[in-house]
Each structure stands twice: as C-alpha cells, then as structure tokens.
C-alpha positions as CSV (number, residue, x, y, z in Angstrom):
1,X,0.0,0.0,0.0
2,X,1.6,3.4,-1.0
3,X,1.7,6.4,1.1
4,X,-0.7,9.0,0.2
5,X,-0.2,13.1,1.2
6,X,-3.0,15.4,1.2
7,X,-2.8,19.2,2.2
8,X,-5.5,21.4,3.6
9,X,-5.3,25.2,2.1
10,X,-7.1,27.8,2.7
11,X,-7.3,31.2,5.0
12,X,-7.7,30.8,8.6
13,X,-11.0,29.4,10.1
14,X,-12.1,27.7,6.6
15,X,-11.9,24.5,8.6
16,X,-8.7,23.2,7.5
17,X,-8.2,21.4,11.0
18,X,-12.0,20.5,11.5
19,X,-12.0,18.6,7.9
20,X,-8.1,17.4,8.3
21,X,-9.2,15.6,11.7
22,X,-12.6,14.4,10.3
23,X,-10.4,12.8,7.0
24,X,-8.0,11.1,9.5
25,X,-10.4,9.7,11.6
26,X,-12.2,8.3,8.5
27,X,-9.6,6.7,7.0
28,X,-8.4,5.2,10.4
29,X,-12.2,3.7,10.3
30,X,-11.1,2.1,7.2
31,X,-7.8,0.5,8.4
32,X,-5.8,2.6,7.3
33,X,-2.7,4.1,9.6
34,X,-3.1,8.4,9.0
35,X,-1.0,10.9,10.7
36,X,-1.9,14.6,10.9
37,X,0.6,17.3,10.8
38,X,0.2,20.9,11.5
39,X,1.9,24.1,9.7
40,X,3.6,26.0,11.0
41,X,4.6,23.1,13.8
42,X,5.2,25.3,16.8
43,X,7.2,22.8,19.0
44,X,10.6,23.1,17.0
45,X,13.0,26.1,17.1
46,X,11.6,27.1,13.8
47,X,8.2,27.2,14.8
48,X,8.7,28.6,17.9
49,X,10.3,31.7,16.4
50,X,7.1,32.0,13.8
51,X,4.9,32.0,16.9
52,X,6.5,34.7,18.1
53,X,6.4,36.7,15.2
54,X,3.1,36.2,14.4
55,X,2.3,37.1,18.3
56,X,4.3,40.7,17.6
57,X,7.2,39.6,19.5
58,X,9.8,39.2,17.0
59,X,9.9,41.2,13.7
60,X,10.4,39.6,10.4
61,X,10.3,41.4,7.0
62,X,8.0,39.2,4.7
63,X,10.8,37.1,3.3
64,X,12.3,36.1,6.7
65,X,9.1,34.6,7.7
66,X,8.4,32.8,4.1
67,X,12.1,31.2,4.6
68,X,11.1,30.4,8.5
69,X,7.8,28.4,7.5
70,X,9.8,26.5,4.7
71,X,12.4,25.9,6.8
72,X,9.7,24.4,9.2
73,X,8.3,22.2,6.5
74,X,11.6,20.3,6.0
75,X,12.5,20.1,9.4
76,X,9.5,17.3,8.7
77,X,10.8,16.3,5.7
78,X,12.1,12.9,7.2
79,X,9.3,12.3,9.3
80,X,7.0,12.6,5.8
81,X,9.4,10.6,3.9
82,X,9.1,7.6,6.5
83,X,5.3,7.5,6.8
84,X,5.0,7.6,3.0
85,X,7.2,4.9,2.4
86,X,5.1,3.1,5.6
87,X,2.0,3.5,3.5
88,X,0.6,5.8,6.0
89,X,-1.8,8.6,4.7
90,X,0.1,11.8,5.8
91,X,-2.8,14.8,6.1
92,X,-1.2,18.8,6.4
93,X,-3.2,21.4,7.8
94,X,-1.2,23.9,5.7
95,X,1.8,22.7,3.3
96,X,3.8,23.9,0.3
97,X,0.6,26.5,-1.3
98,X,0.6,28.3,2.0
99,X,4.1,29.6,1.5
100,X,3.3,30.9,-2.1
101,X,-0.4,32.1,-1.4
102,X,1.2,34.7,1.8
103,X,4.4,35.2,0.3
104,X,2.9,36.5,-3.0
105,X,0.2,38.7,-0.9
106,X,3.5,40.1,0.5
107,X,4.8,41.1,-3.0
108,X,7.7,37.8,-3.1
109,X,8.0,36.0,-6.0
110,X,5.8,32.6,-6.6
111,X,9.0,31.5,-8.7
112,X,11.3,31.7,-5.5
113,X,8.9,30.5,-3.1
114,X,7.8,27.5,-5.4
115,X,11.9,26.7,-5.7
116,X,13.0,26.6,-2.4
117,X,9.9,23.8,-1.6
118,X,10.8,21.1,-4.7
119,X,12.7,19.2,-2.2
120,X,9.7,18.3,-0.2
121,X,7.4,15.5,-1.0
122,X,4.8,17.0,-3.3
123,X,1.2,16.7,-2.2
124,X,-1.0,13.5,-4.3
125,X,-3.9,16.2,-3.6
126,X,-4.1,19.9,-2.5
127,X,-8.1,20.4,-0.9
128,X,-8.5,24.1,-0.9
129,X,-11.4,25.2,1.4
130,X,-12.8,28.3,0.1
131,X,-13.8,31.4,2.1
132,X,-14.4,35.1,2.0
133,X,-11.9,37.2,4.1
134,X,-15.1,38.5,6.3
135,X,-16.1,35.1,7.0
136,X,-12.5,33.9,8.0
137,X,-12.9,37.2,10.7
138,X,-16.3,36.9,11.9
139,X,-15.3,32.9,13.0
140,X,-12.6,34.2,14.9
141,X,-13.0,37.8,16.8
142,X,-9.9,37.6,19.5
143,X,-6.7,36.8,19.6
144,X,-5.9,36.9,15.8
145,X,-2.4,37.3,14.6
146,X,-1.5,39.9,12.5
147,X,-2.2,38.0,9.3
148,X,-5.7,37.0,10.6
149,X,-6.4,41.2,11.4
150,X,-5.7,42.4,7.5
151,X,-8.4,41.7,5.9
152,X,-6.5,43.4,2.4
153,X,-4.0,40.5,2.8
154,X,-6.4,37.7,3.5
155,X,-8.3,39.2,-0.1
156,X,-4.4,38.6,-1.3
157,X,-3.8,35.7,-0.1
158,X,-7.1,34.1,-1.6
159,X,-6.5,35.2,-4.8
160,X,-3.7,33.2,-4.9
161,X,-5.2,30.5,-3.9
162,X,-7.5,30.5,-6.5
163,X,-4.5,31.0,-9.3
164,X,-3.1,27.8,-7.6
165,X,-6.0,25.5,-7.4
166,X,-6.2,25.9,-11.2
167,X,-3.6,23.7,-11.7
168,X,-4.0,19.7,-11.6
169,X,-4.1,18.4,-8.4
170,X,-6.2,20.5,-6.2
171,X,-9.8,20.3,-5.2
172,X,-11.7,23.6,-4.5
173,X,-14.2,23.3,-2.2
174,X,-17.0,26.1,-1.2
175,X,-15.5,25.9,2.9
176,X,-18.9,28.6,3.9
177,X,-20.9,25.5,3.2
178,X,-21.9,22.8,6.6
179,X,-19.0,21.2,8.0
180,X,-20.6,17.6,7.1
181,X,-21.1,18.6,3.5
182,X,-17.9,19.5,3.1
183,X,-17.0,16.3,4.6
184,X,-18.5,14.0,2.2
185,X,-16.7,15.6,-0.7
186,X,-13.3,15.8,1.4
187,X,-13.5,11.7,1.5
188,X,-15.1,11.2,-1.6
189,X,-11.6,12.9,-3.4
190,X,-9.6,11.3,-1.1
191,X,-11.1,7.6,-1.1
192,X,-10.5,8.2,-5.0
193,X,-6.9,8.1,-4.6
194,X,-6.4,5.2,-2.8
C-alpha cells in the first residue's frame, strides 16, 4: 500500500483542522494508519520563532518569515518521507501553497517561493477550502495574529489560492458550506486516490 499526502489550504477558520481531523479519523475507520501534521509546527525552534512573530514579539520582514515556514516544512521532511514509504496517509493542515499564497500577498516571487519547496514531497492532492476574508474574521474575533487582522492580505492571499487551485491536483471546495457537507466531498476525493 503506498503512502498517500494530502494538504489542507485555505485562510484561517475555513476548517482546514476541522475537515483534516474528520479525514483522519475516516480513513483510520477504514484500516488505514493516517498521521496529521500541523503548519507552522510550533514545537521546533523554527516554529517557535514564527509564533512569536506572528504574536508581535519578534519582527520579520515578509521574506524572513516565508524562509522560517519553509524551513519548518523540512525540518518534517524525514518524518513525511518515512510515513509515505510506511503506506501511512500523511494529512497537512497547511503545506507547500501556504508559502506561495502569503508570500505572494506580500509582493515575493511565486518563482522563488515554489523553488525553495521542490525538495519536499509534493502533495497526491491539495483540498483548498474556500472562504471570503469577512467570514475567516467573523469565525474568529480575539486573539488573531497579524495576518488574521488584514483583511487586504487575506483578499491577497485568496487570490492566490485560486490561481493555484487551477492547476491539476487541487480540489476547491465552497469551505462557507456545513462542515458535514464539506466532509463528504473531502473523503469522496480522497477515497478516489487510494
């Protein structure tokens, strides 16, 4: 059985986690071993330095953070490679797109930030969940970061998601729509890889 990876993308509160855990715990129902891993991963160095920058505690021009969050990705990098080759189904909240969908919102090259991620195992599928910026901040109203606050970026940032999931190997998904709707298409891709 081969190792399959799918990423979540999407703004913040689209219900990347919510749909991530509800895929793992489906394909756990059917046997299968499934691993979920969280961008930025906030219990390394690296990640511990992007949580303090996205808290306002440390002060990163746009680049500095884009290298940070890659930089997280392959401190994973091993740990991906060895649950792939395990067959396991390895599910990202976040992944590669995130990188290029902020970084370009920030004025950085898609070029560069693409580049600097072809080492990483590439995603089988990319599920983008699909909201407006206004409906990202009216399902979170405290404590957002200063991404989650600028509503201008967030417009960016989807934009670029959309450019992305027009290549092969993303599904867009309306993310505004019931959680177990959503669901049911999430697995319905997914079961279709495997």
């Amino acid at each position: 059985m081969r190792g399959v990876l799918i990423a979540f993308e999407g703004l913040d509160q689209s219900g990347k986690q919510t749909q991530a855990e509800r895929l793992k715990a489906a394909l756990e129902a059917r046997g299968r071993q499934a691993v979920l891993l969280d961008f930025p991963s906030y219990e390394t160095h690296i990640g511990q330095e992007i949580g303090a920058a996205l808290q306002g505690t440390r002060d990163y021009g746009p680049d500095t953070m884009q290298l940070l969050y890659v930089a997280n990705r392959y401190e994973k990098k091993p740990q991906i490679e060895a649950l792939l080759a395990g067959g396991a189904a390895v599910i990202c909240d976040r992944y590669l797109a995130s990188s290029i969908a902020y970084g370009e919102a920030q004025d950085l090259d898609g070029a560069w930030l693409r580049d600097m991620q072809k080492f990483l195992p590439a995603p089988d599928l990319t599920i983008l969940l699909d909201i407006a910026p206004q409906t990202a901040a009216s399902r979170k109203t405290a404590n957002r970061d200063k991404y989650e606050r600028d509503l201008a970026l967030l417009s960016r940032v989807r934009e670029s998601y959309s450019r992305q999931a027009a290549a092969g190997g993303w599904l867009r998904l309306d993310g505004e729509r019931a959680k177990d709707v959503v669901a049911a298409d999430v697995q319905q891709a997914v079961f279709s890889l495997l």
